[in-house]
C-alpha positions in Angstrom: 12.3 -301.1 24.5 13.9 -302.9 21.7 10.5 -302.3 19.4 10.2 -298.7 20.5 14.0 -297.7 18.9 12.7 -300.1 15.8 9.6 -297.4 15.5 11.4 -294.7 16.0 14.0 -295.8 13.6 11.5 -295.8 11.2 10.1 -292.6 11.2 13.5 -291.2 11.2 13.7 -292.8 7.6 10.4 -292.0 6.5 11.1 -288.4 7.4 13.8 -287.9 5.5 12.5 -289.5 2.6 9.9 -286.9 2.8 12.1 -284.3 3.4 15.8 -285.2 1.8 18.7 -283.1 2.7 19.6 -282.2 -0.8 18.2 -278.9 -1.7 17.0 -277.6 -5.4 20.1 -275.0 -5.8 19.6 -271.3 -7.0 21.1 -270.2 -10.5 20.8 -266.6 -11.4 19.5 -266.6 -14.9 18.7 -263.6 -17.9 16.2 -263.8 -20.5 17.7 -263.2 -23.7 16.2 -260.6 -26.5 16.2 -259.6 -29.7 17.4 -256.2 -29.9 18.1 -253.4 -32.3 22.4 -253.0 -32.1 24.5 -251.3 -34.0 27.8 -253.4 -35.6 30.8 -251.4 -34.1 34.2 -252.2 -35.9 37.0 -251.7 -33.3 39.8 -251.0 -35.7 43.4 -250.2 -35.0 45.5 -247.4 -36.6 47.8 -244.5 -36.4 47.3 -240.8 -36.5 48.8 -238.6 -39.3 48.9 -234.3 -40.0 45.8 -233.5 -41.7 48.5 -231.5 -43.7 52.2 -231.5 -44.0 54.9 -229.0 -45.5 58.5 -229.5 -45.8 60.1 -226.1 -46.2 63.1 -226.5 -49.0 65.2 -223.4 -50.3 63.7 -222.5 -54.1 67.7 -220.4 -54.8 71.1 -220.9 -53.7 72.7 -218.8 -50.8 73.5 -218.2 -47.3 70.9 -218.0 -44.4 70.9 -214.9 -42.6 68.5 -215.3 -39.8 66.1 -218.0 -38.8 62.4 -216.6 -37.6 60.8 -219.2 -35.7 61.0 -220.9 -32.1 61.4 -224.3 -32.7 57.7 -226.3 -31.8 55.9 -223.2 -32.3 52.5 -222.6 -33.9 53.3 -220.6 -36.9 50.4 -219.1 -39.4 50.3 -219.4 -43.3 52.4 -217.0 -44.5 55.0 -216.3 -41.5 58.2 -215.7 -42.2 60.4 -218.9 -41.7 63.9 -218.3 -43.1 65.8 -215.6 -44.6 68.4 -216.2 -47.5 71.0 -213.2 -48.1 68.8 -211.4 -50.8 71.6 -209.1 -52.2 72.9 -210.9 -54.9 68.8 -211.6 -55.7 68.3 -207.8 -55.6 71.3 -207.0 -57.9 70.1 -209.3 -60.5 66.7 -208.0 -60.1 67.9 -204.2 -60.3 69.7 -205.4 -63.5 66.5 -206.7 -65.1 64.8 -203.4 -64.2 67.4 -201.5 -66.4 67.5 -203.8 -69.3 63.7 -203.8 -69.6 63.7 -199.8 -69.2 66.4 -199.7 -72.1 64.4 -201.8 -74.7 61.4 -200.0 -73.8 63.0 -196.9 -74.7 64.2 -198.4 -77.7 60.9 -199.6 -78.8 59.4 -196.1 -78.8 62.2 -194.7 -81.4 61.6 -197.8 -83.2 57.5 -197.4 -82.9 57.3 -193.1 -84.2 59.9 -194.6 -87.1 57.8 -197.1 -88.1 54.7 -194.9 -87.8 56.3 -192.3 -90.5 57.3 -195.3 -92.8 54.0 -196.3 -93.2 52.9 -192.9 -94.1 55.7 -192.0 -96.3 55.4 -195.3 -98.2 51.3 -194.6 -99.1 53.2 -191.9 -101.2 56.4 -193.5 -102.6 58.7 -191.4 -100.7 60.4 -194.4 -99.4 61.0 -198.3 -100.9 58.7 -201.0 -99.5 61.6 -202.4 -98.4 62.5 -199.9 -96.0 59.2 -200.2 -94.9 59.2 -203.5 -94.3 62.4 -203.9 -92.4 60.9 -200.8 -90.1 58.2 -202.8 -89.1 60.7 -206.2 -88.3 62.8 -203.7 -86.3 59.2 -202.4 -84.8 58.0 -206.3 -83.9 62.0 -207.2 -83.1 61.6 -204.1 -80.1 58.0 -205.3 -78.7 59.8 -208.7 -78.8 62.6 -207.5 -76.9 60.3 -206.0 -74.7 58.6 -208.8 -73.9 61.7 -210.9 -73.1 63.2 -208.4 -70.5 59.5 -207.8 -68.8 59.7 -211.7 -68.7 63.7 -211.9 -67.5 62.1 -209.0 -64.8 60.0 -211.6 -63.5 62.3 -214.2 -63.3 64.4 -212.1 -61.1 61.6 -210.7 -58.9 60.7 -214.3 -58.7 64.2 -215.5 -57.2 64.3 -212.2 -55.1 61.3 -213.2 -53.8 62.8 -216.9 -52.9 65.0 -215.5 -50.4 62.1 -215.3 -47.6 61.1 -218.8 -47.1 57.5 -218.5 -45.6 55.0 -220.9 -44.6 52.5 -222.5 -46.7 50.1 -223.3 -44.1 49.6 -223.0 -40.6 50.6 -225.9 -38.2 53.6 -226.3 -35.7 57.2 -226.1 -36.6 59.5 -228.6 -36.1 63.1 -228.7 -35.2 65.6 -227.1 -37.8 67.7 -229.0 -39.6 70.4 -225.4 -40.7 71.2 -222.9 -38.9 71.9 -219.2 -40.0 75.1 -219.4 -41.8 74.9 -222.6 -43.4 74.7 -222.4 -47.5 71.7 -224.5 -48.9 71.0 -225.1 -52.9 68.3 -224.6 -54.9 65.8 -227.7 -54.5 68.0 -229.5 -52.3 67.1 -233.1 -50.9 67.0 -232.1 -47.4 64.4 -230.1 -45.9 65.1 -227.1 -43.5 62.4 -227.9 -40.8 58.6 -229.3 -41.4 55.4 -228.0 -40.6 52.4 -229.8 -39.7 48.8 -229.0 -39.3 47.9 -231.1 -36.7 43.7 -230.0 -35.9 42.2 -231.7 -37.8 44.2 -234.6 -37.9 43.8 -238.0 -40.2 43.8 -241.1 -38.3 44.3 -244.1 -40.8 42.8 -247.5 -40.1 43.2 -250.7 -41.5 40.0 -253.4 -41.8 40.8 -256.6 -42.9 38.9 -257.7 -46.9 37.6 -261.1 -45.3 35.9 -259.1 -42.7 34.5 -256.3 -45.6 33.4 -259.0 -47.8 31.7 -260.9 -44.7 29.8 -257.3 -43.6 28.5 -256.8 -47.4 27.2 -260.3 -48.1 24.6 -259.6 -44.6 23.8 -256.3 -45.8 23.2 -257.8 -49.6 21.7 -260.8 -48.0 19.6 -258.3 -45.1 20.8 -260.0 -42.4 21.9 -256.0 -41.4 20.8 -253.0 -42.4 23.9 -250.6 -43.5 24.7 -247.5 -42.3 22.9 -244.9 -45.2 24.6 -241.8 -43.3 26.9 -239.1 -45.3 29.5 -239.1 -43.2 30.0 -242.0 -40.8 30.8 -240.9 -36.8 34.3 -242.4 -35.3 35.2 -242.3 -31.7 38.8 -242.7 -30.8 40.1 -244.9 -28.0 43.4 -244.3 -27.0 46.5 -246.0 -26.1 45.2 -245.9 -22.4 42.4 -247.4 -23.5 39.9 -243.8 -22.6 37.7 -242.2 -25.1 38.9 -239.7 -27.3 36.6 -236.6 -26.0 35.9 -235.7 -30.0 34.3 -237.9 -32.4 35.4 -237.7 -36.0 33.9 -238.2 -39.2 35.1 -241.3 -42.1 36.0 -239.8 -44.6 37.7 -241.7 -47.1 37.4 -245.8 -47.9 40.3 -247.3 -49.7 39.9 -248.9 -53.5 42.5 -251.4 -53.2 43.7 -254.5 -51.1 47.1 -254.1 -49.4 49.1 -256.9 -51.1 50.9 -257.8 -48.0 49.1 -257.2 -45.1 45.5 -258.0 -46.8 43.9 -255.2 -45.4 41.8 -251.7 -46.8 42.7 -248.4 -45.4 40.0 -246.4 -44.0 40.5 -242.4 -43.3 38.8 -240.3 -40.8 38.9 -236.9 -40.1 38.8 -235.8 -36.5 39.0 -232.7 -34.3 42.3 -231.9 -32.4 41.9 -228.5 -31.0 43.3 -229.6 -27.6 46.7 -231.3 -29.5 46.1 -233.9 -27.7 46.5 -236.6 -31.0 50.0 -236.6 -32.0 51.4 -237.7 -35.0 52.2 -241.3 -35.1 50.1 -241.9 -31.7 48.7 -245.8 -32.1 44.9 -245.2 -31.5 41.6 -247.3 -32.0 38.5 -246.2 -34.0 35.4 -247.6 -33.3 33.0 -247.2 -36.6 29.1 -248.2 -36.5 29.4 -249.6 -39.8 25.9 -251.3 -40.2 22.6 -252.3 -37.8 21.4 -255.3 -36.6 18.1 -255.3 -35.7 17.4 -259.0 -34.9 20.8 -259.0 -32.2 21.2 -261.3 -29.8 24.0 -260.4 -26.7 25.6 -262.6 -24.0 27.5 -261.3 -21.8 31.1 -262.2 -21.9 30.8 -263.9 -18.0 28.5 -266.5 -19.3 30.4 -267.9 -22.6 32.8 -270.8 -22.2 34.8 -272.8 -24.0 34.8 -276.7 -24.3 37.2 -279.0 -24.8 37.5 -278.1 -28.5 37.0 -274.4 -28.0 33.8 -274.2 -29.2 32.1 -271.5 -27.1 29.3 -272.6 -24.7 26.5 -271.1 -22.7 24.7 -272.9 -20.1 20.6 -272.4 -20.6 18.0 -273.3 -18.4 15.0 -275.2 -20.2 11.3 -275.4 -19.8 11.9 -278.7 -17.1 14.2 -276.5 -15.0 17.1 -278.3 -15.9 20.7 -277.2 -17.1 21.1 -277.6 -20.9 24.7 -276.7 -22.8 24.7 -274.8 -25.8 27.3 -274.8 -28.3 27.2 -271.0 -30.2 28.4 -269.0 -32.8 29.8 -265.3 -31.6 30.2 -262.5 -33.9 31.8 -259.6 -32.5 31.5 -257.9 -29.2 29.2 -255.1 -28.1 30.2 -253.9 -25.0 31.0 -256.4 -22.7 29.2 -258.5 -24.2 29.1 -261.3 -27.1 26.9 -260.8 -30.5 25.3 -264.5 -30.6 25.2 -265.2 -34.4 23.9 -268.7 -33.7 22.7 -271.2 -31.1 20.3 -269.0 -29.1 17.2 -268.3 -29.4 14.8 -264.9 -28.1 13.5 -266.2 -24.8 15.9 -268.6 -23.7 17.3 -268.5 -20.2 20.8 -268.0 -19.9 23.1 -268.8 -16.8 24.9 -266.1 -15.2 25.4 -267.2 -11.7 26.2 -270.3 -9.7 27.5 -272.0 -12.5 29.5 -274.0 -10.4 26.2 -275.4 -8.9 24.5 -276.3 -12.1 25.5 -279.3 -13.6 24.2 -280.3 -17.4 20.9 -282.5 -16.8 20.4 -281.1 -13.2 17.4 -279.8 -11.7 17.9 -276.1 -10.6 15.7 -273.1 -9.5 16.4 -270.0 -12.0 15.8 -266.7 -10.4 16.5 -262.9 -12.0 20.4 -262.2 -12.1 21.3 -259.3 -9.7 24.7 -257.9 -11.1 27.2 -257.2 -7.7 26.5 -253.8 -7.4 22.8 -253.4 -7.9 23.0 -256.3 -5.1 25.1 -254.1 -2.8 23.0 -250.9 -3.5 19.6 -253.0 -2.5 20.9 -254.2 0.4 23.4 -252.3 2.2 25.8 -253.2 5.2 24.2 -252.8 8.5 26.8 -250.4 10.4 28.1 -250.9 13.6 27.0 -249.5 16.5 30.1 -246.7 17.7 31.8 -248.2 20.4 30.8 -246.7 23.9 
């Protein structure tokens, strides 16, 4: 009996040397490529009116009547404001009669001079009363000149009294009321209006990260972007996607002293109003165009110790191998590998927790969650009888 439980004792060990209980585990794995990317700059900024026009009284007075609702869309040329215009008028009407009275004046003065010059060809008069006819003659056109001039002036001021708008946008509040005396040029402005489609959104780029994107270009590490007028999408403070893509426009020539940063301009569509003035925005810019890109998705990069980031690969011997990288931006939701990958290398992205560096493991094709769920669905349940 005793040698039988010895026998079987033995192939109990022999069969589990054959077949131990630890089994090979599964890591899902992806095949990284070289692929053609674009470099997207996600840069922060503010939105500011395309155009903007304080409306300031030009002459002294009274305002009679305001002409606007307050936040209204008003079009180039509407009348904003009225100043009392009589006193305008009066000094207009003035001007009027003085330039009538040297004009008439300059016509006795003009047949005068005309029968001077005749009557001197025959000696009839001195030369000197010629010659101070013809003064008087230039004196009159003089005169005349100078009241058409003081006419203008007044039509000018009379003029003045209707403040209009210079461009078409939406009013703002208003700072007088009708009644109120404002002066010529004063500091503070009756209302504002602002042309708000299109509207500017103003960016900021750091010059480390400029310099960094024109030494690849010069060095051809990237190919730069040779169109016109660079797109711009607009993420807003929500974090959704601007429904209009705008255009860059203008590039800044100097370095902000403080902040160490170049301004960047882009024109973009607003027909909805939905940009505000003063709204705090993103712009993402496809400045340039890798076409040697490596990505990692963000799920699979972690960080050691020293805050390196770290991928975990699967090598030619099926074991688990960590990689120490070098990121470059993001793309997506995932990570532009700079350096520490290579095209064909197998890169972890499930069951980490199973794969330990140096262990053996058994890679198979990453499923994301939902592609899992739509392949294989829940069986339903049976209604209940």
């Amino acid at each position: 009996m005793a040698l039988i439980c010895l026998a079987l004792a033995g192939c109990s060990a022999d069969d589990k040397s054959k077949n131990p209980n630890t089994k090979i585990p599964e890591v899902g794995v992806i095949t990284v490529q070289q692929v053609t990317q674009p470099i997207v700059a996600d840069l922060p900024g503010r939105t500011t009116p395309y155009l903007i026009s304080e409306i300031r009284p030009q002459v002294s007075g009274i305002i009679r009547q305001r002409n606007f609702t307050e936040g209204a869309l008003v079009r180039a040329g509407d009348l904003l404001y009225q100043i009392e215009p009589a006193p305008y008028l009066a000094s207009y009407q003035s001007a009027a009669a003085a330039l009538q009275k040297t004009e008439a004046t300059l016509v006795t003065l003009k047949l005068k001079a005309d029968r001077y010059k005749e009557l001197v060809k025959i000696n009839a008069i001195s030369r000197q009363d010629n010659d101070d006819t013809q003064a008087a003659l230039q004196q009159g056109e003089a005169d005349v000149a100078a009241a058409r001039a003081m006419l203008s002036t007044a039509r000018i001021n009379l003029d003045f009294t209707k403040l209009v708008s210079p461009i078409t946008g939406f009013v703002s509040t208003s700072t007088f009321t009708p009644g109120a005396l404002v002066t010529a040029n004063q500091e503070a402005a009756l209302t504002t209006v602002q042309q708000l489609d299109p509207i500017y959104v103003d960016v900021i780029q750091s010059s480390s990260d400029l310099l960094t994107l024109r030494r690849d270009i010069a060095a051809g590490k990237l190919t730069g972007n040779t169109q016109k007028e660079v797109p711009v999408r607009v993420v807003l403070e929500d974090g959704s996607t601007y429904a209009h893509a705008g255009k860059l426009k203008f590039s800044g020539v100097s370095v902000n002293t403080a902040s160490g940063a170049v301004t960047l301009r882009a024109v973009v569509p607003n027909p909805e109003g939905v940009l505000l003035p003063g709204m705090y925005v993103h712009a993402l810019i496809d400045v340039a165009m890798d076409k040697e890109a490596i990505l990692v998705p963000q799920r699979a990069v972690t960080r050691n110790t020293r805050g390196e980031p770290t991928v975990l690969v699967v090598d030619a011997a099926q074991k688990v191998q960590q990689k120490i990288i070098e990121t470059n931006g993001t793309n997506g939701d995932a990570w532009r590998v700079s350096k520490g990958l290579q095209a064909g290398e197998r890169v972890v992205m499930d069951g980490v927790q199973k794969a330990s560096v140096g262990s053996v493991v058994k890679p198979v094709p990453f499923v994301p969650p939902a592609t899992a769920s739509a392949n294989n669905p829940q069986p339903q349940q049976a209604p209940k009888q």
